[in-house]
C-alpha positions as CSV (number, residue, x, y, z in Angstrom):
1,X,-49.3,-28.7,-3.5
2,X,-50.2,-25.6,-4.7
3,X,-49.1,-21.6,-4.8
4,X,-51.1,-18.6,-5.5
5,X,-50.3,-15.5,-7.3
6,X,-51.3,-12.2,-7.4
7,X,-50.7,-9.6,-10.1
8,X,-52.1,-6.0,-8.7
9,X,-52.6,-3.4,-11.6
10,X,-53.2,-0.3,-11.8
11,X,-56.9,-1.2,-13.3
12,X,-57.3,-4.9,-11.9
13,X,-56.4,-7.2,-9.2
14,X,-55.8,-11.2,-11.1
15,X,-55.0,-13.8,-9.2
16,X,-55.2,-17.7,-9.9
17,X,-54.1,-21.3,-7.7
18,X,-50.9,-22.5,-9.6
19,X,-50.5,-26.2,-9.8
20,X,-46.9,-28.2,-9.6
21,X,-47.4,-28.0,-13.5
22,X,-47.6,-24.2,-13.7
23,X,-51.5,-24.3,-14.9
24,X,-53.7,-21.8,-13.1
25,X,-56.4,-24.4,-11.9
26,X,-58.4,-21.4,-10.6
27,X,-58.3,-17.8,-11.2
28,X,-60.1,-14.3,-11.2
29,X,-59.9,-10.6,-11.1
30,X,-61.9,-7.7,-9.3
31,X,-61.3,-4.2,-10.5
32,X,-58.3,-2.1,-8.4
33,X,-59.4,0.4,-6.0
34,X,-56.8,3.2,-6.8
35,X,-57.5,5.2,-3.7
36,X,-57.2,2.6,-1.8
37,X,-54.2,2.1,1.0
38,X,-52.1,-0.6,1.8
39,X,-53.9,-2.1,4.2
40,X,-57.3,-1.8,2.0
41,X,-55.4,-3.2,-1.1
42,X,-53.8,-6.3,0.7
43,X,-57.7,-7.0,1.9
44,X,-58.6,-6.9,-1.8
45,X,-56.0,-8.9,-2.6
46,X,-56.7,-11.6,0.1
47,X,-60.1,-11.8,-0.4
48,X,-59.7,-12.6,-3.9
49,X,-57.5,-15.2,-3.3
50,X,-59.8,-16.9,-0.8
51,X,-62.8,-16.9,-2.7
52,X,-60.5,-18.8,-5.4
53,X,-60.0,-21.3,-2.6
54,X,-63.6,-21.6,-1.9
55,X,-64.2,-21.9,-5.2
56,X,-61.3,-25.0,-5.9
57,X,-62.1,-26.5,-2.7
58,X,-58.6,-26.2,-2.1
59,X,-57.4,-25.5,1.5
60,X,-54.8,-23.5,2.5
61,X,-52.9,-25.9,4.2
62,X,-52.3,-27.0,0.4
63,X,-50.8,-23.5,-0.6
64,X,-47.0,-23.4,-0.4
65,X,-46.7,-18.9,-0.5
66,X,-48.6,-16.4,-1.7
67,X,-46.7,-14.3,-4.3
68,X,-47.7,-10.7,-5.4
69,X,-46.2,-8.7,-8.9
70,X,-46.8,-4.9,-8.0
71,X,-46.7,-2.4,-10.5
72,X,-44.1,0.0,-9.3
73,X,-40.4,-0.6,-6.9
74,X,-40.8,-3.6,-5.0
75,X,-38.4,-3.2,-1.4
76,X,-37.9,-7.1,-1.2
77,X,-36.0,-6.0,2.2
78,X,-38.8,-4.3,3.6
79,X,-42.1,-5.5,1.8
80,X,-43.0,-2.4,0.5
81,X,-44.1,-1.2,-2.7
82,X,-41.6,2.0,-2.8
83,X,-43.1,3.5,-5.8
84,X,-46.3,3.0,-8.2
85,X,-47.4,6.2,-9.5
86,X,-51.1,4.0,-10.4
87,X,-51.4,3.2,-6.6
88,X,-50.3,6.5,-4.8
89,X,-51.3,5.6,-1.8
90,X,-49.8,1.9,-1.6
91,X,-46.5,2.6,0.4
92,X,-46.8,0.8,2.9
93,X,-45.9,-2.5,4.5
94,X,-48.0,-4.7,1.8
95,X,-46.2,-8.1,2.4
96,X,-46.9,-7.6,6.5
97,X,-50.7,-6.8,5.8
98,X,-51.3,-9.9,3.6
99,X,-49.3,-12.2,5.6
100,X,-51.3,-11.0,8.7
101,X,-54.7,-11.2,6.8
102,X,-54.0,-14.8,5.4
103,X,-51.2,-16.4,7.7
104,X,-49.2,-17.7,4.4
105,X,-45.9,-16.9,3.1
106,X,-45.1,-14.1,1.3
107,X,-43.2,-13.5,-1.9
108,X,-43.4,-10.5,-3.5
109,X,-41.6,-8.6,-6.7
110,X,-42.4,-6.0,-9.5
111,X,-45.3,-7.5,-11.7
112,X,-42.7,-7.4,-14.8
113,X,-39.8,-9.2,-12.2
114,X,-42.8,-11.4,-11.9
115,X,-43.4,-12.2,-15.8
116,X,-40.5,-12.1,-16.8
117,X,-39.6,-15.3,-13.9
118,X,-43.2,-16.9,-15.2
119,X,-41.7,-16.9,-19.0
120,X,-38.3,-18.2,-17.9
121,X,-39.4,-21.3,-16.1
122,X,-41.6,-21.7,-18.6
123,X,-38.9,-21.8,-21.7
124,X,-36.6,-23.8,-19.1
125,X,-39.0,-25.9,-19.3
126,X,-39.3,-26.9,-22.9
127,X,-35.8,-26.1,-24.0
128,X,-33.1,-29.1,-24.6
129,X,-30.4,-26.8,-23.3
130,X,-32.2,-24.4,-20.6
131,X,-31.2,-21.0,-20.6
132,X,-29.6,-19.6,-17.9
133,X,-29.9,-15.7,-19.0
134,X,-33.2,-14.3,-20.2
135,X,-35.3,-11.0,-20.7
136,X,-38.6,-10.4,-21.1
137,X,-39.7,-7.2,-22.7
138,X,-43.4,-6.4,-22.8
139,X,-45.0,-4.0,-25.3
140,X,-48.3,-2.8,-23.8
141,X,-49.2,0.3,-22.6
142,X,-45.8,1.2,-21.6
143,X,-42.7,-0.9,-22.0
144,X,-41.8,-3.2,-19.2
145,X,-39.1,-5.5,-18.9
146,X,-37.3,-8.1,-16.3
147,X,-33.7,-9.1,-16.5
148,X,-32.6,-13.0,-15.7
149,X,-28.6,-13.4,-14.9
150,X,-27.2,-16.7,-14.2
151,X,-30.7,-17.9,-13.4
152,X,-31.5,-15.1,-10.9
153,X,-34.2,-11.6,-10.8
154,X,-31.9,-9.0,-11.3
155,X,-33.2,-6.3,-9.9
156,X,-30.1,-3.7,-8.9
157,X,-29.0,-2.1,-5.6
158,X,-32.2,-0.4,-5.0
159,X,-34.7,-3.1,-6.8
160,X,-35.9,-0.7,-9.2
161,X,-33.9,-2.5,-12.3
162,X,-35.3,-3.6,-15.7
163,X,-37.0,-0.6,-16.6
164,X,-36.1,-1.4,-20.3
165,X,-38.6,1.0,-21.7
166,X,-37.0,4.2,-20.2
167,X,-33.6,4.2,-22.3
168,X,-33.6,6.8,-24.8
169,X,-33.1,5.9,-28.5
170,X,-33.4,9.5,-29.5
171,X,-32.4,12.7,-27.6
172,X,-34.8,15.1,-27.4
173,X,-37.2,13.5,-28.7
174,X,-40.9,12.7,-27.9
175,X,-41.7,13.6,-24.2
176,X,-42.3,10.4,-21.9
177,X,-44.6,9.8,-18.8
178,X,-40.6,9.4,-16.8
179,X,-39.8,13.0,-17.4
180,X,-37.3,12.3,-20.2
181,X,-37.4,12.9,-24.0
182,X,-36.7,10.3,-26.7
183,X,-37.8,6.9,-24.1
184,X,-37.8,3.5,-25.8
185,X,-41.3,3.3,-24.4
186,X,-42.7,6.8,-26.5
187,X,-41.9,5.6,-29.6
188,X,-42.2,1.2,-29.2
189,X,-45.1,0.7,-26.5
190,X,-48.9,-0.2,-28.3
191,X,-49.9,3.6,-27.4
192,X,-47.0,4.5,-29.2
193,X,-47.7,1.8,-32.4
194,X,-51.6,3.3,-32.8
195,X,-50.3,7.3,-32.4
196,X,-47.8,6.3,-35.7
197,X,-51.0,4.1,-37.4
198,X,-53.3,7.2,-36.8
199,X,-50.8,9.5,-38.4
200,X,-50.6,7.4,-41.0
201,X,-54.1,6.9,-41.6
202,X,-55.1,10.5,-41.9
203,X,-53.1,10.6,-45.2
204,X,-54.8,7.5,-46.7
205,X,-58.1,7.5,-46.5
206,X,-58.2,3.9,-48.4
207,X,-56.2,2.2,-45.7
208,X,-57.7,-1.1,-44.7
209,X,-57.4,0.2,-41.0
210,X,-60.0,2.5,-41.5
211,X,-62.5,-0.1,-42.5
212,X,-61.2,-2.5,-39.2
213,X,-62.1,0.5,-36.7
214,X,-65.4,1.5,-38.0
215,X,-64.1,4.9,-39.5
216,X,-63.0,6.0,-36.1
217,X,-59.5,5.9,-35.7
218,X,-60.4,6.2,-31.7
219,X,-60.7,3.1,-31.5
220,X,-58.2,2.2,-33.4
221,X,-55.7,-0.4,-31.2
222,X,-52.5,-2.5,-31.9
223,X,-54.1,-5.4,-32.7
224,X,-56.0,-3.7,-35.9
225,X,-52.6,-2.2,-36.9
226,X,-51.3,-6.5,-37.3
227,X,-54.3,-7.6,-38.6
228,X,-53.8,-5.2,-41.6
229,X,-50.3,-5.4,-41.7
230,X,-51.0,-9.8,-42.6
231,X,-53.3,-9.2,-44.5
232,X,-51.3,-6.6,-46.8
233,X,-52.3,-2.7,-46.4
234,X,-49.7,-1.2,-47.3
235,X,-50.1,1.9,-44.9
236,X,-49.9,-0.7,-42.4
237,X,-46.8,-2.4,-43.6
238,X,-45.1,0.8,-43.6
239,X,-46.5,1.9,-39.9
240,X,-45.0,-2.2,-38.7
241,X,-41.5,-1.1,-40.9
242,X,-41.3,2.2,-38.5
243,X,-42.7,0.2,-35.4
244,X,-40.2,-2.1,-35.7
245,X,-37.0,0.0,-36.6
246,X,-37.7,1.7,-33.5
247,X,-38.3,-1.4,-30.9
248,X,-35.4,-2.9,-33.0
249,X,-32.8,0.0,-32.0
250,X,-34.1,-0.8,-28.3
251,X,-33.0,-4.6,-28.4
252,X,-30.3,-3.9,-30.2
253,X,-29.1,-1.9,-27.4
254,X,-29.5,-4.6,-24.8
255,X,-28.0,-7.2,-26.5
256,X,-25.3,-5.2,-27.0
257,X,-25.0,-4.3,-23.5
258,X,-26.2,-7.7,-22.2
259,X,-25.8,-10.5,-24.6
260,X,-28.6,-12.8,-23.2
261,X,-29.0,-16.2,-24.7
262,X,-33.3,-15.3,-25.1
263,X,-35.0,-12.2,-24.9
264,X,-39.5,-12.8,-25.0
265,X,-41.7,-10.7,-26.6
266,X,-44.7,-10.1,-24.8
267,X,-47.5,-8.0,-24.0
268,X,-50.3,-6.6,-26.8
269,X,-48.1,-6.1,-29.2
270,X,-46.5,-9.1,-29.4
271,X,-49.5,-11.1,-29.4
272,X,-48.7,-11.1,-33.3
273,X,-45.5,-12.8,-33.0
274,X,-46.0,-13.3,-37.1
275,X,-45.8,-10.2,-38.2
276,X,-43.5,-8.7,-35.6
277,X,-40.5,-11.3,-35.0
278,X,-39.4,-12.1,-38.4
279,X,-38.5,-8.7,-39.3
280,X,-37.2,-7.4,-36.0
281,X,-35.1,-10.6,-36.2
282,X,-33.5,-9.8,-39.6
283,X,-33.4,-5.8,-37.9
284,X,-31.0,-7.0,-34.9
285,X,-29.6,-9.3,-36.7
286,X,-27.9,-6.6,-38.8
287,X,-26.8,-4.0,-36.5
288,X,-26.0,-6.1,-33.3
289,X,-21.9,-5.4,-32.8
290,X,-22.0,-9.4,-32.4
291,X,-23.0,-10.0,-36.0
292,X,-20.2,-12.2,-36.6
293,X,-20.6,-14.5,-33.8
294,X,-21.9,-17.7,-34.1
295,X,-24.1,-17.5,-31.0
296,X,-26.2,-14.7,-30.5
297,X,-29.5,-13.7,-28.5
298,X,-32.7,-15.4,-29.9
299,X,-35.7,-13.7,-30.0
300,X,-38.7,-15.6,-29.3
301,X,-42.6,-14.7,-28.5
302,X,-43.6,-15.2,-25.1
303,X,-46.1,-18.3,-24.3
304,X,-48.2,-17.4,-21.2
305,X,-50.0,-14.9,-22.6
306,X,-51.6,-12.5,-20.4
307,X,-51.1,-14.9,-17.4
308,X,-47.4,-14.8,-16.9
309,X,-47.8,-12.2,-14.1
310,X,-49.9,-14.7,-12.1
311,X,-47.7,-17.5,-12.5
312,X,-44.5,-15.9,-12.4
313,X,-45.6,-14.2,-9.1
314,X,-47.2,-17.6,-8.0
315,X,-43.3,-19.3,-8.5
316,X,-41.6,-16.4,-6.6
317,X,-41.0,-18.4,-3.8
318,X,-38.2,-20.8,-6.6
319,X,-36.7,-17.5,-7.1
320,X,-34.1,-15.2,-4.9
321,X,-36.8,-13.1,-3.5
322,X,-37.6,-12.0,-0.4
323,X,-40.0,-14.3,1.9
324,X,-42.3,-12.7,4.6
């Protein structure tokens, strides 16, 4: 049997047929029609997920549910995406137009809910003593996150928890898309890693990363910054030292609060788990109020890469979600 998972962005729609095994045995994307409304998004949606089953030659009486990470506040009561200031237009009952358009069952959650599942079943499955709490915190163009208590989504009284990006680690500080000053997410998301590497670079002109973005610091992107960092520029060291003193402050923050027994590093960012985890690690490790314990959170990188929204939203239906 299989189950199918969607992960609508704000740029593209991705979707792949999850096996038993969690491998995506099929999978694709078509670019997001931002205008679009509910009702012409869940056609995207379900037309991309039955050309994958044309393509498989799977049928669909071989597809368990249909789950679907949205990039905004996902009502599991209602099936609507509450809020997703990409998708203005998207407030309506998105679960009830795909179930109608494909006559499957439903799951549906935040796209970093979603991830954040796809990476715990994931480690649960490897891991000699399963966890049973778990974060994910993804450093891309913002920073996302999804809380795991006792094996569960937590997603609040209103389902809008795990926005892990939007707690401030310095009043009044830089201004952030939310409205606040001082977010997490202005000073440890990859737009906010290549802002501090330009800044950097316009003082040394025989930085490394100048060489690795063509002389144009435009197009300059997080992966650059890591690739000079490994290989020793020291303008990039000291950019990753700053980088990480701020994302550091972050964890430290909700491990403090939460304690988990595994918080993942995803997203573009941590696509460079060698250069980032070892000295966030020894960061935390010296400013978490539990220093003296003899268990405390491990940081680890994620493992599904850029498909943890698919197959995290494909497994919805294992979690306690709302079915439609």
């Amino acid at each position: 049997m299989y189950d199918i998972g969607i992960d609508v962005g704000g740029t593209n729609i991705a979707a792949g047929i999850v096996d038993e095994n969690m491998r995506i045995v099929a999978g694709g994307s078509v670019k997001t029609d931002c205008s679009a409304d509910t009702g012409q998004l869940a056609e995207q949606a379900a037309a991309l997920a039955e050309a994958l089953l044309t393509e498989s030659g799977i049928c669909a009486d071989e597809v368990q549910s249909v789950g679907v990470g949205v990039p905004g506040t996902a009502n599991l009561d209602t099936g609507r995406m509450e809020y997703a200031n990409n998708l203005p237009g998207c407030s309506g009952d998105l679960c009830g137009a795909l179930k109608e358009r494909l006559g499957m069952k439903i799951c549906f959650d935040n796209d970093a809910n979603a991830a954040a599942w796809g990476e715990f079943l994931a480690c649960r499955s490897v891991s000699e003593r399963p966890p049973e709490s778990f974060l994910m915190v993804t450093l891309g163009t913002g920073v996302g996150g999804g809380i795991i208590l006792d094996g569960k989504i937590w997603r609040g009284v209103n389902f809008a928890a795990g926005e892990l990006g939007h707690m401030t680690i310095c009043r009044d500080g830089i201004a952030c898309s939310c409205g606040r000053r001082g977010c997490l997410e202005a000073y440890a998301s990859a737009g906010a890693l290549i802002g501090q590497a330009r800044s950097r670079m316009e003082q040394a002109r025989e930085s490394a990363l100048w060489k690795l973005c063509g002389g144009d610091a435009f197009r300059l992107d997080g992966r650059m910054v890591c690739e000079a960092a490994r290989a020793g520029d020291k303008t990039a060291q000291t950019v990753m030292k700053e980088y990480i003193g701020y994302l550091g402050e972050g964890l430290v923050n909700i491990m403090n609060i939460l304690q988990p027994e595994v918080i993942c590093i995803g997203g573009g960012v941590g696509n460079s788990p060698d250069v980032l985890l070892p000295p966030l690690r020894n960061y935390v490790k010296d400013r978490v109020y539990s220093r003296d314990s003899e268990k405390n959170t491990l940081l680890k990188p994620a493992v599904l890469g850029n498909d943890a929204g698919i197959i995290g939203a494909a497994l919805l239906r294992m979690s306690e979600t709302g079915i439609h």
